[in-house]
PyMOL Python script that loads the backbone (N, CA, C, O; Angstrom):
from pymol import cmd

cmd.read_pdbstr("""\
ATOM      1  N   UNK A   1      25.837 104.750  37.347  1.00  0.00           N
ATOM      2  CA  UNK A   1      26.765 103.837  36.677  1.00  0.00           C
ATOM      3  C   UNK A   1      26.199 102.411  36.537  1.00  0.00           C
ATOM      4  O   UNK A   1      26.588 101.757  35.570  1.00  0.00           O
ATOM      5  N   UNK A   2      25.350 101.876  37.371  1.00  0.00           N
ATOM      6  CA  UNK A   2      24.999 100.873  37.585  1.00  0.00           C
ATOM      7  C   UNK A   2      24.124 100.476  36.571  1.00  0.00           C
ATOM      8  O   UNK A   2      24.136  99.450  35.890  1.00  0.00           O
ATOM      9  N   UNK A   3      23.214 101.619  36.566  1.00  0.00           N
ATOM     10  CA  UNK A   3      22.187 101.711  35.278  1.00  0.00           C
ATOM     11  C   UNK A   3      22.890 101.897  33.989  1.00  0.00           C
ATOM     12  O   UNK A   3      22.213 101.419  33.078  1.00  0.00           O
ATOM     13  N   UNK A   4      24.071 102.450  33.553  1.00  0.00           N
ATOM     14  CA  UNK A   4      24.159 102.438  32.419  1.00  0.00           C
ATOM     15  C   UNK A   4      24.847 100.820  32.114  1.00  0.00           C
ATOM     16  O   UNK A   4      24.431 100.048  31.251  1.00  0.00           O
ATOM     17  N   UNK A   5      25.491 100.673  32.646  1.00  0.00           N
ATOM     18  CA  UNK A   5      25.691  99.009  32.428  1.00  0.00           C
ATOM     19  C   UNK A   5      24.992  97.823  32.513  1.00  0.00           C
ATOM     20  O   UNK A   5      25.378  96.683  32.254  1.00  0.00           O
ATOM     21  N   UNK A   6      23.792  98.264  32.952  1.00  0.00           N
ATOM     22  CA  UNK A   6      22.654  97.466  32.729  1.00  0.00           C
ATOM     23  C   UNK A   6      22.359  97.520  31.153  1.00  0.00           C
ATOM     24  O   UNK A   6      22.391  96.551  30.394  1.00  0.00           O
ATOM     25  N   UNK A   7      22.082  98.770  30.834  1.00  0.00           N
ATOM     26  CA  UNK A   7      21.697  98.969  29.606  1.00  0.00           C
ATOM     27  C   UNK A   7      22.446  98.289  28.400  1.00  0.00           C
ATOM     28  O   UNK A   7      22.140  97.473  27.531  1.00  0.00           O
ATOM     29  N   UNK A   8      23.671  99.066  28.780  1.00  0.00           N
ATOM     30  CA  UNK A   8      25.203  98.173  27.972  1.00  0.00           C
ATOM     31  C   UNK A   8      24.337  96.309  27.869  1.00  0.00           C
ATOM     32  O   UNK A   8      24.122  95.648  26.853  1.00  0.00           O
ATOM     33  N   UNK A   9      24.047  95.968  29.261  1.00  0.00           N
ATOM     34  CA  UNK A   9      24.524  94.439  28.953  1.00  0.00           C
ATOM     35  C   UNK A   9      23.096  94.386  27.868  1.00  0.00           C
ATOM     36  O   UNK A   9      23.165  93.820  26.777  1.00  0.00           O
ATOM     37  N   UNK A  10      21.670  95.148  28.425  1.00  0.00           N
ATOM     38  CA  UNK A  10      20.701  94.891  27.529  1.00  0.00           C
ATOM     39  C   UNK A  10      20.592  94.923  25.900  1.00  0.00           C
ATOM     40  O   UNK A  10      19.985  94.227  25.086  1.00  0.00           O
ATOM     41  N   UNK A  11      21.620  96.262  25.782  1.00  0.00           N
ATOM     42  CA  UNK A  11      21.856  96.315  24.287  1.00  0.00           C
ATOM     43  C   UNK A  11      22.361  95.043  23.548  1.00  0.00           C
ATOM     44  O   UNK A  11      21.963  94.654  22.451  1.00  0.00           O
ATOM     45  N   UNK A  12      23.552  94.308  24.539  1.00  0.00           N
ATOM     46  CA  UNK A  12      24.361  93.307  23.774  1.00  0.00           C
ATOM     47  C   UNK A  12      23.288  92.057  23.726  1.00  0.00           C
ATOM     48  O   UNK A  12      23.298  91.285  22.767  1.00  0.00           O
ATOM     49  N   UNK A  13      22.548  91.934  24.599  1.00  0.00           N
ATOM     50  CA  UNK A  13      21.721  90.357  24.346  1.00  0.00           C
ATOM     51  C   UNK A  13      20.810  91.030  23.599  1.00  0.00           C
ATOM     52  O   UNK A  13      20.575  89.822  23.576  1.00  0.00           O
ATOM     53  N   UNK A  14      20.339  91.432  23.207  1.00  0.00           N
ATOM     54  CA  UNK A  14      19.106  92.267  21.832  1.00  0.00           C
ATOM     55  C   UNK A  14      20.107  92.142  21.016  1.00  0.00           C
ATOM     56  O   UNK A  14      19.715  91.362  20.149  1.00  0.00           O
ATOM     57  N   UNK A  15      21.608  92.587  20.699  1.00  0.00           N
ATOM     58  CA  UNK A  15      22.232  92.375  19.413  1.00  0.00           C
ATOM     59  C   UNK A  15      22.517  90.779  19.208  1.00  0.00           C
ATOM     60  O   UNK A  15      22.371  90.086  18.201  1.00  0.00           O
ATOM     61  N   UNK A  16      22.953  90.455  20.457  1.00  0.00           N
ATOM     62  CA  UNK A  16      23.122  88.349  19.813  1.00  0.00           C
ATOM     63  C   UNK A  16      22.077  87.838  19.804  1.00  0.00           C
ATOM     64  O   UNK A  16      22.028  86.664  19.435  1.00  0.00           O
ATOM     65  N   UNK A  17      20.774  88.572  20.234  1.00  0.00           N
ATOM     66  CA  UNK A  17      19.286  87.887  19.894  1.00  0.00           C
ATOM     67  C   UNK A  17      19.117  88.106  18.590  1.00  0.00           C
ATOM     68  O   UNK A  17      18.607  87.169  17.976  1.00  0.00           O
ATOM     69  N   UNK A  18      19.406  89.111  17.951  1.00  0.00           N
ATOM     70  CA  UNK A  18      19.031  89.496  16.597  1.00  0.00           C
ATOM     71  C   UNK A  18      19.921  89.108  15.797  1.00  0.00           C
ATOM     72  O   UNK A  18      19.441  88.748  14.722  1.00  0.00           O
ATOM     73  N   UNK A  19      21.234  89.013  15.884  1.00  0.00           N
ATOM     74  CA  UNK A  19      22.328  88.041  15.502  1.00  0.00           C
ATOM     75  C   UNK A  19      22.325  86.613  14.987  1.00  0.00           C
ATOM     76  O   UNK A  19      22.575  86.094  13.899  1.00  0.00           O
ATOM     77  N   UNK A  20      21.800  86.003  16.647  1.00  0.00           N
ATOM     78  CA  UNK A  20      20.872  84.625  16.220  1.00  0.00           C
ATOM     79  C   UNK A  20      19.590  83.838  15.724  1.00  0.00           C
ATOM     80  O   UNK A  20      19.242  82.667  15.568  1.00  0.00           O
ATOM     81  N   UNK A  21      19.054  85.167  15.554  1.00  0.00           N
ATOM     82  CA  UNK A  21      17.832  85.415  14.480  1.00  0.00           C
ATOM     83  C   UNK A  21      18.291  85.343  13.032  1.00  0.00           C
ATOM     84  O   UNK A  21      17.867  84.475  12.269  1.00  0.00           O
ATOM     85  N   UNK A  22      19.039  86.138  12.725  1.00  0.00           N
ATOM     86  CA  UNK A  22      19.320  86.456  11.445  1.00  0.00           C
ATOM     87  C   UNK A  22      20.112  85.219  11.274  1.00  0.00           C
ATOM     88  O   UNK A  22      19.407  84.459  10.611  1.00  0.00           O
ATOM     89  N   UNK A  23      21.272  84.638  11.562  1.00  0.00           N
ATOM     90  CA  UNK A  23      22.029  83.225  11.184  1.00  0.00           C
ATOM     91  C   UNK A  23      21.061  82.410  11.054  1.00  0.00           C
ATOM     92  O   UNK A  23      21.101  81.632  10.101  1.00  0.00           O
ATOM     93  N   UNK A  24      20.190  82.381  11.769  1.00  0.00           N
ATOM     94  CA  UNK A  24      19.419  80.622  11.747  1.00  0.00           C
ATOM     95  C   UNK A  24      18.330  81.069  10.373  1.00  0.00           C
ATOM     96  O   UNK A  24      18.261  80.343   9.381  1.00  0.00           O
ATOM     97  N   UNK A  25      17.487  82.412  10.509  1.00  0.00           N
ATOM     98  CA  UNK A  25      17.144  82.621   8.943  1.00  0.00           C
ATOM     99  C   UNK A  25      17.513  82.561   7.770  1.00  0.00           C
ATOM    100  O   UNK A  25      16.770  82.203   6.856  1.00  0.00           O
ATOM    101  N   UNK A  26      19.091  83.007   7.582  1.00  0.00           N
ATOM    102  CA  UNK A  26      19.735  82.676   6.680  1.00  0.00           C
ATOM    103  C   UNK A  26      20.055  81.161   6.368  1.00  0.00           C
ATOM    104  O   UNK A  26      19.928  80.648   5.256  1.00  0.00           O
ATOM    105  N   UNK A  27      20.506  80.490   7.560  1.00  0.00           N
ATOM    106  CA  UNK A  27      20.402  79.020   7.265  1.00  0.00           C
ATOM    107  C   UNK A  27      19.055  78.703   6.827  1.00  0.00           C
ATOM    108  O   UNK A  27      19.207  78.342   5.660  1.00  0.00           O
ATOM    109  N   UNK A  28      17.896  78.642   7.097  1.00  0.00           N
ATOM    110  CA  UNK A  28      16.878  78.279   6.946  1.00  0.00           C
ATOM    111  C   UNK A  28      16.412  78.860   5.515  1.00  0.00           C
ATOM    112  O   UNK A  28      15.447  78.335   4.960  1.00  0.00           O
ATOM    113  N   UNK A  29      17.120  79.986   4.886  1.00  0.00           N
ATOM    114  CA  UNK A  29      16.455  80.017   3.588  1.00  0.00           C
ATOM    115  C   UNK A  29      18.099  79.558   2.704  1.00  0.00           C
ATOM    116  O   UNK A  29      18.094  79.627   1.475  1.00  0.00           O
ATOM    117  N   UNK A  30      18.991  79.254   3.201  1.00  0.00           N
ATOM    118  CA  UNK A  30      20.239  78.567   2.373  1.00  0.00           C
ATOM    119  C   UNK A  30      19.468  77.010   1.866  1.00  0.00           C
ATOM    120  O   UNK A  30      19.473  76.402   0.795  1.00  0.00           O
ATOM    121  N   UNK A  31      18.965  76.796   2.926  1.00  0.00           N
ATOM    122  CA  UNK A  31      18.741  75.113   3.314  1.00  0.00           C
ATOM    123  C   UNK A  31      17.565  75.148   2.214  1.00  0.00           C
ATOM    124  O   UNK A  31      17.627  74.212   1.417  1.00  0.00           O
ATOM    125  N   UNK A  32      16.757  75.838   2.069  1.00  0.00           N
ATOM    126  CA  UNK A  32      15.465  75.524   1.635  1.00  0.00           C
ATOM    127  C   UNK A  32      15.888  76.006   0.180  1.00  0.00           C
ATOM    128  O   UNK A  32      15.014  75.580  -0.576  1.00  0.00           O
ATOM    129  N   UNK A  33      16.741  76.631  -0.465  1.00  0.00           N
ATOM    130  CA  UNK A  33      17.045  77.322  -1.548  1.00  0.00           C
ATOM    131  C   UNK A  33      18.346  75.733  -2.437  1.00  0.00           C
ATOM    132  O   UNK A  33      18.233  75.217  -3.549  1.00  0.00           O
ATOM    133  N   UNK A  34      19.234  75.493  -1.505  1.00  0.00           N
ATOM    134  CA  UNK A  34      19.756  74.449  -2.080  1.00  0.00           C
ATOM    135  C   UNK A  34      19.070  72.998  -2.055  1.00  0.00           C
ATOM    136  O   UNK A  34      19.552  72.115  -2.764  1.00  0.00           O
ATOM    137  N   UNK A  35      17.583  72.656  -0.982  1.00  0.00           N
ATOM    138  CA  UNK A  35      17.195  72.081  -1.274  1.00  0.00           C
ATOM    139  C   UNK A  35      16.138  72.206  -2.792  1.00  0.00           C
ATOM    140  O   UNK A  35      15.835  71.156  -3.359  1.00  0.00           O
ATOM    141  N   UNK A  36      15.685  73.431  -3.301  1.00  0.00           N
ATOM    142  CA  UNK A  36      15.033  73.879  -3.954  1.00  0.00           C
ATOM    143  C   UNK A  36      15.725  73.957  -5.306  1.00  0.00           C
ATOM    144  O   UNK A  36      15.065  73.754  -6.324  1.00  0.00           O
ATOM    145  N   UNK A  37      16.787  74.189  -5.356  1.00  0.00           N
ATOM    146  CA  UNK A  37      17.402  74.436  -6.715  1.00  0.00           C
ATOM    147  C   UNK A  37      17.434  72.996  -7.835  1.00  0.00           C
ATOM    148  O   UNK A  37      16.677  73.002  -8.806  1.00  0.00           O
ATOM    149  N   UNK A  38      18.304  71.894  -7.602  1.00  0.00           N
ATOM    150  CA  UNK A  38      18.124  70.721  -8.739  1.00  0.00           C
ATOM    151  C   UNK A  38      16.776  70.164  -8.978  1.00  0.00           C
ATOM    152  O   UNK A  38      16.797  69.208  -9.754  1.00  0.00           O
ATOM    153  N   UNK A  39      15.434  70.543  -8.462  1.00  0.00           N
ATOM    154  CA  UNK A  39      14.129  70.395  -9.005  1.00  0.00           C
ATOM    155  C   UNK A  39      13.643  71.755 -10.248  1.00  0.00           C
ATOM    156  O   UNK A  39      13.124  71.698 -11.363  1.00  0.00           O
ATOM    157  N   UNK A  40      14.095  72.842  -9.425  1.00  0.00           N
ATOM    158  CA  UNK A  40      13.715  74.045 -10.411  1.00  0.00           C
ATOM    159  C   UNK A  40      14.455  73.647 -11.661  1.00  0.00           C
ATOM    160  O   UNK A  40      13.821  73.535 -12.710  1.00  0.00           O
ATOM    161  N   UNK A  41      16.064  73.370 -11.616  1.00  0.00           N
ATOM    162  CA  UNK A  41      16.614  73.580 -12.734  1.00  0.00           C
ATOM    163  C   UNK A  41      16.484  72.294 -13.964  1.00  0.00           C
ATOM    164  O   UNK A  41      16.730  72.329 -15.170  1.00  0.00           O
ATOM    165  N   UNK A  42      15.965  71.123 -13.029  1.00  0.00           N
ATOM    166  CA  UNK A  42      15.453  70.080 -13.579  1.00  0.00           C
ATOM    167  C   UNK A  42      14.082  70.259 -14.567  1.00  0.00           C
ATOM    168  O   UNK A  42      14.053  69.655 -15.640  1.00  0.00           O
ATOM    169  N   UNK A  43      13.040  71.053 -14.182  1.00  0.00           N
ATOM    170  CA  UNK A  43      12.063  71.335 -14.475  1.00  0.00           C
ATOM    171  C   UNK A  43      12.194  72.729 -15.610  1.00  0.00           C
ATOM    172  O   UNK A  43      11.499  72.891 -16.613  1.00  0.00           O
ATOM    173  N   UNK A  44      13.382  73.711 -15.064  1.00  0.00           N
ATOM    174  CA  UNK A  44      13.672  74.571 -16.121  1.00  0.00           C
ATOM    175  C   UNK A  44      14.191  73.308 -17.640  1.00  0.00           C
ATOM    176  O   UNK A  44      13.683  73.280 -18.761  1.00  0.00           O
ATOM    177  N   UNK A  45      14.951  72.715 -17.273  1.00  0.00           N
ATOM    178  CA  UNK A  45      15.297  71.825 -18.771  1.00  0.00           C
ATOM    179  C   UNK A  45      14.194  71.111 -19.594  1.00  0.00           C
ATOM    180  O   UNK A  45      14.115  71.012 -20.819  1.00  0.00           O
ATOM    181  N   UNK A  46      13.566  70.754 -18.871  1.00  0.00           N
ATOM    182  CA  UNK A  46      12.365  69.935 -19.159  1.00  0.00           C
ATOM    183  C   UNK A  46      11.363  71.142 -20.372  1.00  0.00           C
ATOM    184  O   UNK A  46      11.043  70.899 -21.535  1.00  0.00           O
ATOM    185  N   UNK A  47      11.050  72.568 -19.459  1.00  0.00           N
ATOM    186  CA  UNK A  47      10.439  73.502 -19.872  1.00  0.00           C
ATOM    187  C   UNK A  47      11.122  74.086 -21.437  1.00  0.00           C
ATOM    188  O   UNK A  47      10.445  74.411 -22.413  1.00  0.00           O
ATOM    189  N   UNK A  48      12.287  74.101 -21.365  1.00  0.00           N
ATOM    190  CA  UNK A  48      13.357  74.448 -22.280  1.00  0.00           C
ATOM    191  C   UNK A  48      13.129  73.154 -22.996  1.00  0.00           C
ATOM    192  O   UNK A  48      12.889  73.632 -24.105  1.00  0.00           O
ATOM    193  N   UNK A  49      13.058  72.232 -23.115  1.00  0.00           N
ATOM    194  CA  UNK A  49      13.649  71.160 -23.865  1.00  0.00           C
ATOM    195  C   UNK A  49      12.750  71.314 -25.571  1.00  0.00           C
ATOM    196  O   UNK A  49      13.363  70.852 -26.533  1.00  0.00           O
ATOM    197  N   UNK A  50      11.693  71.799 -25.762  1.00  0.00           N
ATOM    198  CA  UNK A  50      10.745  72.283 -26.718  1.00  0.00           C
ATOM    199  C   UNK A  50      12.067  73.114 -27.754  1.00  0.00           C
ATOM    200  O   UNK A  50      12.575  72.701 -28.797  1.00  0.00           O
ATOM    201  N   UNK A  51      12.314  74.270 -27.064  1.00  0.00           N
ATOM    202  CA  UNK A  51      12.917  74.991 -27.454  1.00  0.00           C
ATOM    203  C   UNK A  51      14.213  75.126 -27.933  1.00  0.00           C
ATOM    204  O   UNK A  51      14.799  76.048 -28.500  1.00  0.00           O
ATOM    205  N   UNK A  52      14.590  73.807 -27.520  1.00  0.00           N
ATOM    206  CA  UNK A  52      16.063  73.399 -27.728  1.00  0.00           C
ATOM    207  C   UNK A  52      15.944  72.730 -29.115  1.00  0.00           C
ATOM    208  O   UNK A  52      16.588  72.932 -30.145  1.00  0.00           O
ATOM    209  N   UNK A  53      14.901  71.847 -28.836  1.00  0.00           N
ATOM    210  CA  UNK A  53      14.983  71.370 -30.362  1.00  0.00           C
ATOM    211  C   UNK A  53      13.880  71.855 -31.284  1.00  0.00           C
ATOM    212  O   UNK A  53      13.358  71.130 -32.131  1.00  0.00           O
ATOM    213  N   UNK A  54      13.608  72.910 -31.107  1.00  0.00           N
ATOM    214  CA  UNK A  54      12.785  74.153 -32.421  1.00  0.00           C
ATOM    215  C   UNK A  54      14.344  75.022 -32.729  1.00  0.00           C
ATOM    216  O   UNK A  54      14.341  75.652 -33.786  1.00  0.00           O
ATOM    217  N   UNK A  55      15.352  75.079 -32.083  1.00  0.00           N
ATOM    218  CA  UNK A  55      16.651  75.846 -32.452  1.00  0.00           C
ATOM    219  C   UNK A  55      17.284  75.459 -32.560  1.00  0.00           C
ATOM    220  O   UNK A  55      18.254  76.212 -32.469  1.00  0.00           O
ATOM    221  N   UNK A  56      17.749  73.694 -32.922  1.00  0.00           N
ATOM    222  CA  UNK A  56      18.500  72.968 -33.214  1.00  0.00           C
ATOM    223  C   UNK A  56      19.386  73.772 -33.866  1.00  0.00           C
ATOM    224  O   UNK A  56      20.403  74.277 -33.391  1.00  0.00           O
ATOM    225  N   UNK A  57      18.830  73.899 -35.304  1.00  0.00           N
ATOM    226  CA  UNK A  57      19.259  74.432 -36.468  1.00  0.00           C
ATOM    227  C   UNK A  57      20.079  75.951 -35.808  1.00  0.00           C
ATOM    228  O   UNK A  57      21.297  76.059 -35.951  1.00  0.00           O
ATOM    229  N   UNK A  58      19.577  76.637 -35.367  1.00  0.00           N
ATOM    230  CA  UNK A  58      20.134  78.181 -34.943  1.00  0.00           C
ATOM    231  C   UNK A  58      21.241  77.305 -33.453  1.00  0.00           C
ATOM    232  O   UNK A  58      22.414  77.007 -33.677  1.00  0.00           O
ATOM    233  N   UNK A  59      20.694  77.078 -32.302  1.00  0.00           N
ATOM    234  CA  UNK A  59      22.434  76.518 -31.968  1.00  0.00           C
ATOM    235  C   UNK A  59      23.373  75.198 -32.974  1.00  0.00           C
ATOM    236  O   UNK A  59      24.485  75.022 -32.478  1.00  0.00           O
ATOM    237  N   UNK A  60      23.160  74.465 -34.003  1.00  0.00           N
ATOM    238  CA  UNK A  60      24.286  74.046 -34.542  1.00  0.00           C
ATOM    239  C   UNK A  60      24.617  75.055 -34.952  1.00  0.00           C
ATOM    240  O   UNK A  60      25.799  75.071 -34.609  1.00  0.00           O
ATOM    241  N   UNK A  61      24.340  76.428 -35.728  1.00  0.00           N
ATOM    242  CA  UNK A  61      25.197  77.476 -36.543  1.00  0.00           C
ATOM    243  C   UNK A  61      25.714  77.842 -35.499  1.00  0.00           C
ATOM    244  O   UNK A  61      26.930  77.903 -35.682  1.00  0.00           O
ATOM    245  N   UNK A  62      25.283  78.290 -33.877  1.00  0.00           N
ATOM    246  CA  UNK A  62      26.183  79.090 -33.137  1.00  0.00           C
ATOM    247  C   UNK A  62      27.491  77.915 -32.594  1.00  0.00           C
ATOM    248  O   UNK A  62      28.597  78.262 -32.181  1.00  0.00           O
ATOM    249  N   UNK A  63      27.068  76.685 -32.713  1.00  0.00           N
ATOM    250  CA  UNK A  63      28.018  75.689 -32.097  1.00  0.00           C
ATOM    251  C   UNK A  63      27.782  75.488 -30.769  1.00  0.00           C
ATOM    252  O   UNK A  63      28.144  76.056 -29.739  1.00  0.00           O
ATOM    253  N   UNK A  64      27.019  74.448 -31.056  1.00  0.00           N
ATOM    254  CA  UNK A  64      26.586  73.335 -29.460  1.00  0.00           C
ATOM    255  C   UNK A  64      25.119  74.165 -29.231  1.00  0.00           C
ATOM    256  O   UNK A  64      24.553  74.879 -30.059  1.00  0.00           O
ATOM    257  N   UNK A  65      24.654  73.826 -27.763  1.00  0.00           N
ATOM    258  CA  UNK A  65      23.584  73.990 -27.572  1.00  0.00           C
ATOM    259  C   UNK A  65      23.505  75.339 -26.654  1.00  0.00           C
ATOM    260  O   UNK A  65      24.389  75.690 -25.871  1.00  0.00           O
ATOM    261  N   UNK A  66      21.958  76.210 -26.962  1.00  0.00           N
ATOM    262  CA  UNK A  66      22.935  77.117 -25.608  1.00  0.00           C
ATOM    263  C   UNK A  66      22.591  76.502 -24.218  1.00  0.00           C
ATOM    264  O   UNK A  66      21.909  75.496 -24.020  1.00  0.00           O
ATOM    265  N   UNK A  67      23.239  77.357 -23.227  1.00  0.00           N
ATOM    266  CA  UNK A  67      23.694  76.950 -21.948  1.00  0.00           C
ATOM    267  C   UNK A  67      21.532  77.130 -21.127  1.00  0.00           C
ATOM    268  O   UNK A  67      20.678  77.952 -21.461  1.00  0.00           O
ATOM    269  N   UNK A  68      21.434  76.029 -20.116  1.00  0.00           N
ATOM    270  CA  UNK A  68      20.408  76.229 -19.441  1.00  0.00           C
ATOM    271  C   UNK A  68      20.714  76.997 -18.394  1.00  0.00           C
ATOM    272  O   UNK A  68      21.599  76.601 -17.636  1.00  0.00           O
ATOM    273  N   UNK A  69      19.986  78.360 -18.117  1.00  0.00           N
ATOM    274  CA  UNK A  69      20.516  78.679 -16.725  1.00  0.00           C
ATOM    275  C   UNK A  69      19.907  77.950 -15.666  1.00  0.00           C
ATOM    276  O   UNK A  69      18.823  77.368 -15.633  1.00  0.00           O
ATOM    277  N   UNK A  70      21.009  78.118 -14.599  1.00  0.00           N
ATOM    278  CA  UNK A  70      20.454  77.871 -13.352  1.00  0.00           C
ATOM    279  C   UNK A  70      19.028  78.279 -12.630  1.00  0.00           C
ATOM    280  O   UNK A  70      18.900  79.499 -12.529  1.00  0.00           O
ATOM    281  N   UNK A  71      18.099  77.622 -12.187  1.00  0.00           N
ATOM    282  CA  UNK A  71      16.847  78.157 -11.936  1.00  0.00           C
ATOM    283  C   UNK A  71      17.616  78.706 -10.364  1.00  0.00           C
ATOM    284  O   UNK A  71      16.954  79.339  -9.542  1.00  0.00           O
TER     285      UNK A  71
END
""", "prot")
cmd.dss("prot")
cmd.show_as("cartoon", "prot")
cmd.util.cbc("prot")
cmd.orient("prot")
């Protein structure tokens, strides 16, 4: 009995070790992804901006410009 509740407790700190592995990774690629995004999408417009005005003519017929996606 003694031994299986050893095990019990070993299983549970391997699951909140891997638990607190996985949260702080996820933070760490949230963090680096919202720090990352208003440069990409800045640089997507920039990249687009050629193209926006070679289709002037084709978005005024569709009405307005089209939409930049989010990088």
């Amino acid at each position: 009995m003694p031994l299986n509740t050893y095990v019990l407790e070993q299983m549970v700190a391997v699951r909140l070790a891997e638990a607190r592995a996985a949260a702080r990774r996820d933070a760490l690629v949230r963090a680096a992804r919202r720090e990352r995004q208003p440069r990409c999408r800045w640089r997507m417009a920039l990249a687009s901006g050629w193209k926006a005005i070679r289709s002037r003519r084709l978005a005024s017929r569709l009405g307005g410009y089209p939409e930049i996606p989010a990088g």
